[in-house]
N, C-alpha and C positions, 0 to 999 in steps of 0.2 A: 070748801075750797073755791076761790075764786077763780071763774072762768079765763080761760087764754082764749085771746080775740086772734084769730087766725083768718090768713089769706093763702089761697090758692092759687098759683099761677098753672097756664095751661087748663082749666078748668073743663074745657072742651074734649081733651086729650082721653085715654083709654085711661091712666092713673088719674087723671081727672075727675073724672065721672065717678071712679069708683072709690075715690074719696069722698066726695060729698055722699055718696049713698054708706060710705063705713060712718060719716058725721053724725048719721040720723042717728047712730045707735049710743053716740059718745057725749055725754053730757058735761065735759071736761072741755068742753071748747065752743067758741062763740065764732061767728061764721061770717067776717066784719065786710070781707071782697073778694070779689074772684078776677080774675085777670086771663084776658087769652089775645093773638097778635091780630085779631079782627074783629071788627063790632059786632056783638051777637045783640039783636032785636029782641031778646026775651029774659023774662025774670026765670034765676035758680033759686030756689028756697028762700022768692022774695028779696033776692038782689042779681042788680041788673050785671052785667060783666064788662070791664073794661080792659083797656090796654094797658100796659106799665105804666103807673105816672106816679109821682110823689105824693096825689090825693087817694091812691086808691091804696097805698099801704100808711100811710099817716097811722089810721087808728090800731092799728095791726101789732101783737107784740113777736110774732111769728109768721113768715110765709114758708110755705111748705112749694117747690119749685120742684114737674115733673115737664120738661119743655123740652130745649134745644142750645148746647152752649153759648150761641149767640144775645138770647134771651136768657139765662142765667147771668149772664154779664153783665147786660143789660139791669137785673131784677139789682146783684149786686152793688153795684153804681150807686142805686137809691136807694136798698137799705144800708148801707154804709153809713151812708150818710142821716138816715134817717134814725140809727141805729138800732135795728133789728135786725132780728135773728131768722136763719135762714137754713131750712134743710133740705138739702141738694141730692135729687133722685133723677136728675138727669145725667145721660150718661153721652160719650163721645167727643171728651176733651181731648188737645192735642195736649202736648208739652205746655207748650208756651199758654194755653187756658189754663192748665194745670196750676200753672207759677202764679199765676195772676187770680186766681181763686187765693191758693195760699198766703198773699200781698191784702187780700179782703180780708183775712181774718184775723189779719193784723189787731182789727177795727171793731170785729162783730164776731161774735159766735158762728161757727158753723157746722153742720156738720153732714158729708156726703158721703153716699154710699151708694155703688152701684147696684146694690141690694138691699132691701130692705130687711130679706128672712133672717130669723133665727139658724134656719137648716144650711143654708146659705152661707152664711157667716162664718157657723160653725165647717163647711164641706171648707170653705176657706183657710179657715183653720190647721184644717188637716191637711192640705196640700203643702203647706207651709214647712210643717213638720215632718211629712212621708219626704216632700226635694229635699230638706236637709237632710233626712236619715240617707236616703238614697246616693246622696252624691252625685257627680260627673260620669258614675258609671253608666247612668240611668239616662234617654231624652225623654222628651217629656212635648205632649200633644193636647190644645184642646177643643173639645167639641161640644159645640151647643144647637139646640133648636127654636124657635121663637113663630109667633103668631105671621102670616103671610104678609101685613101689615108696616109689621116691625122695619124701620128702614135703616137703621146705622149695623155696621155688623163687624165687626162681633159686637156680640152684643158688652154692656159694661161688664157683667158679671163675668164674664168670661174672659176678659183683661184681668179683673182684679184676680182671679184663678192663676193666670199668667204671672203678673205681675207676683201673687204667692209663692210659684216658684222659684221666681228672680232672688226676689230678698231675701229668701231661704238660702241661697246659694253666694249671697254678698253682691247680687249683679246687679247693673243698672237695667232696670224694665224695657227702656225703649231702646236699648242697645241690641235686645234680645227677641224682638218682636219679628218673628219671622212671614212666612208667606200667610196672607190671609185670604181662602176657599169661599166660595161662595156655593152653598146645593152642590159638592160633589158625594158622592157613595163611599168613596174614600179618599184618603189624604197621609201623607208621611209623616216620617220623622223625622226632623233635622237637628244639626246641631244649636239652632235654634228653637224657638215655639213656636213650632206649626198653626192656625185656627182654621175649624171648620163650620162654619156658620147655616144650617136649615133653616127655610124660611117654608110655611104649608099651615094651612090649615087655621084654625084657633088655638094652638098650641099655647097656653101659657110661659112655659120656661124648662128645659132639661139643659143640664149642665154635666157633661164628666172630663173628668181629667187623667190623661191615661199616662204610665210610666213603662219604658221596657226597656229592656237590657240585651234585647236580642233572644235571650235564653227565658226570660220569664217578664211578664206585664200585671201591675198592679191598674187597676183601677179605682177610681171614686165620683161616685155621682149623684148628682142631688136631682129630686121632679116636682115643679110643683102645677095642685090641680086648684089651686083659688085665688085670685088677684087678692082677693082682699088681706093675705098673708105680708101685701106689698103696702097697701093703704094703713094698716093696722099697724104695723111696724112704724112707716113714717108719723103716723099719730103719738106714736109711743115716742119716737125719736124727739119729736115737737115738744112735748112735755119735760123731758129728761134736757133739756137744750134749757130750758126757761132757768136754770140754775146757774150755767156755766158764764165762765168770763168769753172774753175773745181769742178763740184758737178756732184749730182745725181738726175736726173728730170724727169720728168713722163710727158705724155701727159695733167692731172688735170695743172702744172707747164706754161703749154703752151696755154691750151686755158682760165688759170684763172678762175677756178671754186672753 
């Protein structure tokens, strides 16, 4: 099989890093540029790192992008045009970023997720299908924890949770996005979707999504203890992407659920 020449954006970053160290063990891909928004003075695995430019994804048939919407926009712009493919694990679009990723893949393949996991995916999954079964009777809250680091919050994964309930229910997501907590002990229910966002420690990622009715509360929740579940996925997403035309794909698209 011949190798997929891949580029990193963010290379600096926490998913960064922990891709190129999941690279060493993937012989499935060639390691053409790394890219991050300031000159770094030293070689990674033997290449130097640059900023976004049209020479540092030229030979690229995939960049794999864990950044900052601004910079995902930015990468966008020039693989559009450059036309590669581009998997998107940054998370913290508004709306109108949203539309305008969608407007990209007019053009290019892509495909984003604010999760990488399988477990993830799947807890996704099932939110989807517990708000449908539950109905209007049930509100519905969610909570996540993340690395002391982490600075957008909620985190993505924890929208796409949200958002799982919404479309379960026929609703518009951002119609429904209620108050968003930062580090409280606890937090309500409303008739919207509550978030409560932890921030401590090296936390990797806990996500639950809680349901009640006043009289009884469902829960479900996913934990995870290895980044590399996050790297490993997007490597996988990378591969799976080298076939597809131009649309817009989610990890649900890839593992067929």
């Amino acid at each position: 099989m011949k190798k997929i020449n891949l580029s990193i954006s963010g290379c600096m970053g926490r998913m960064g890093k922990q891709l190129i160290k999941s690279l060493k063990n993937n012989k499935n891909f060639k390691l053409v540029s790394l890219t991050e928004n300031t000159i770094i003075n030293k070689k990674i695995l033997g290449i130097k790192p640059s900023i976004n430019t049209f020479d540092a994804f030229k030979k690229s048939n995939v960049i794999i992008d864990f950044t900052v919407p601004k910079c995902t926009l930015e990468i966008l712009k020039i693989a559009a045009k450059l036309k590669k493919r581009v998997v998107i694990g940054t998370t913290g679009f508004s709306e109108r970023e949203e539309n305008l990723i969608k407007n990209f893949s007019k053009k290019i393949p892509i495909i984003k997720a604010g999760n990488m996991s399988l477990g993830v995916n799947l807890l996704i999954y099932l939110t989807e299908i517990t708000s449908k079964a539950l109905g209007s009777n049930f509100l519905s809250k969610v909570y996540e924890v993340h690395h002391k680091n982490k600075i957008d919050f909620p985190s993505g994964t924890a929208l796409m949770l949200g958002k799982g309930i919404a479309d379960a229910k026929g609703k518009n997501f951002f119609n429904l996005i209620g108050k968003k907590y930062l580090n409280k002990k606890s937090f309500p229910y409303s008739k919207k979707i509550n978030f409560n966002s932890i921030r401590k420690g090296e936390v990797i990622g806990e996500h639950e999504v809680t349901f009640s009715s006043g009289k009884e509360i469902i829960k479900l929740n996913h934990e995870s203890f290895d980044r590399a579940l996050y790297s490993e996925g997007a490597l996988t997403a990378a591969t799976w992407l080298m076939s597809k035309k131009p649309g817009l794909y989610s990890m649900r698209d890839l593992l067929n659920f």
